[in-house]
C-alpha positions as CSV (number, residue, x, y, z in Angstrom):
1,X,-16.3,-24.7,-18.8
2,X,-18.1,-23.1,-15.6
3,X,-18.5,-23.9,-12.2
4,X,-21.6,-22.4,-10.8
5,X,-21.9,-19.6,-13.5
6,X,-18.3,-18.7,-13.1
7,X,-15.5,-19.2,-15.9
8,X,-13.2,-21.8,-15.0
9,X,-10.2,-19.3,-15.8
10,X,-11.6,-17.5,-12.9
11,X,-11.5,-19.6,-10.3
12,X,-8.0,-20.9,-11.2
13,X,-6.7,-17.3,-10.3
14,X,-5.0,-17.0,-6.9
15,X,-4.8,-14.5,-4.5
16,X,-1.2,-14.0,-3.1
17,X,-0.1,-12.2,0.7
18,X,3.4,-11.9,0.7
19,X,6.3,-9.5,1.9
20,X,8.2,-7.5,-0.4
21,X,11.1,-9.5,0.8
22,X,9.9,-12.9,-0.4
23,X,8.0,-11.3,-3.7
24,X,11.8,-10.5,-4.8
25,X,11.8,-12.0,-8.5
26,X,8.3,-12.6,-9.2
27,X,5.6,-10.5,-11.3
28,X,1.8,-10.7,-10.8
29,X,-0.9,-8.9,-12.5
30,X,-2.4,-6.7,-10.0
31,X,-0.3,-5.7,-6.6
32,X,-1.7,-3.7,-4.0
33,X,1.0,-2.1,-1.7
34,X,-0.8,-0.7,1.6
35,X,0.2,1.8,4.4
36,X,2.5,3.9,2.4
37,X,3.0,6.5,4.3
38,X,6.2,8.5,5.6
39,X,6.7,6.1,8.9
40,X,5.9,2.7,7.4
41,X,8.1,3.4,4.2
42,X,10.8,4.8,4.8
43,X,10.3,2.7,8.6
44,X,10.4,4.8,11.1
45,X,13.0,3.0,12.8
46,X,15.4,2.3,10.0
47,X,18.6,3.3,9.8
48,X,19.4,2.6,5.9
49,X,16.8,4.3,4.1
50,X,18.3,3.6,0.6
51,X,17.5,0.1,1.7
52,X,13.8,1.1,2.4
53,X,13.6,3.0,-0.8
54,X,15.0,-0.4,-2.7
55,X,12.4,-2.4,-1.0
56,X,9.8,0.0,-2.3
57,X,11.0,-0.3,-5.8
58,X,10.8,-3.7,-5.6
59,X,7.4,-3.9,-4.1
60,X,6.4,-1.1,-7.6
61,X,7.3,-3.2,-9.8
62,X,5.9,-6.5,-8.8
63,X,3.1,-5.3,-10.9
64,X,2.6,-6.2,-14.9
65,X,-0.9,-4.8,-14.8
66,X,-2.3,-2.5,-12.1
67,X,-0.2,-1.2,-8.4
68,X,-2.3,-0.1,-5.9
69,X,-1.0,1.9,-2.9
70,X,-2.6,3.3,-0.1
71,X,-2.1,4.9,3.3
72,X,-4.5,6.7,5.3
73,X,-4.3,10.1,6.4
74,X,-5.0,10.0,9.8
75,X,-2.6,7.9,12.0
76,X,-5.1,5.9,14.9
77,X,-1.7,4.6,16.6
78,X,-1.0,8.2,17.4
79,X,-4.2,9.8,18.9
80,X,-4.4,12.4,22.1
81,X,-8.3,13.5,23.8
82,X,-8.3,17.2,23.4
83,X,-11.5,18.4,25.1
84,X,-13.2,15.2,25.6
85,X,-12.5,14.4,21.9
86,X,-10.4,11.9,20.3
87,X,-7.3,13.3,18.2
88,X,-5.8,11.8,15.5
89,X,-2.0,13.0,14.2
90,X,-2.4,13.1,10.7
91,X,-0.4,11.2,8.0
92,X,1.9,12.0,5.1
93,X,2.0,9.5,2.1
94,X,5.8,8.4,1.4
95,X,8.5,10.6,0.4
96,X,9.3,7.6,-1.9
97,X,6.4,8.7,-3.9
98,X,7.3,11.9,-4.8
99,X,9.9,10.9,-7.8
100,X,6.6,9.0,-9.0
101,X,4.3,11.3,-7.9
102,X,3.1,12.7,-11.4
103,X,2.7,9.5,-12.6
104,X,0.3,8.2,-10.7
105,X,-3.5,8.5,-11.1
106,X,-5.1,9.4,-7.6
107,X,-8.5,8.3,-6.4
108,X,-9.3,9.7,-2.5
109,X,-11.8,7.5,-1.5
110,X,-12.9,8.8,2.2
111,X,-14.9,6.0,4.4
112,X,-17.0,7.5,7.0
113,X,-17.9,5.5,10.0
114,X,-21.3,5.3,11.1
């Protein structure tokens, strides 16, 4: 049946926000894993980064269908003025991405603000 010109199927699926922590043991069809970048995994203030790079894995292989990861490139918590202009320090995506690196299929999608 539909609701409103929308398959019921549809409208039954859900949309989970969770940790990587509490997604321990559980698969979904699409996971999107954002801010991976060198700082936010392995965390900048951790002291067991095997720990960080388990945590990724686990977080990769939530997904049966399609993993999404992002990270920007430009850091806006680090920024300096430099001649009246707003610096940003600029990112670097994960070194836990490198083993997987030639696996993945990359899509740079730059957003300008107007």
């Amino acid at each position: 049946t539909e609701i409103l010109g929308v398959s019921e199927d549809l409208i039954k699926e859900k949309i989970v926000v969770s940790t990587i922590h509490k997604a321990k043991g559980l698969q979904f069809t699409n996971v999107i894993m954002p801010n991976c970048y060198d700082g936010n995994f392995p965390f900048y203030y951790s002291d067991d980064h095997s720990e960080d790079a388990r945590l990724f894995y686990v977080g990769l292989s939530r997904s049966r269908k399609r993993l999404i990861l992002t990270s920007s490139h430009l850091n806006p918590r680090r920024s300096k003025v430099e001649n009246d202009v707003l610096v940003y320090e600029p990112l670097k995506l994960s070194p836990f991405i490198d083993p997987i690196y030639s696996l993945i299929d990359f899509k740079f999608i730059n957003i300008k603000k107007k």
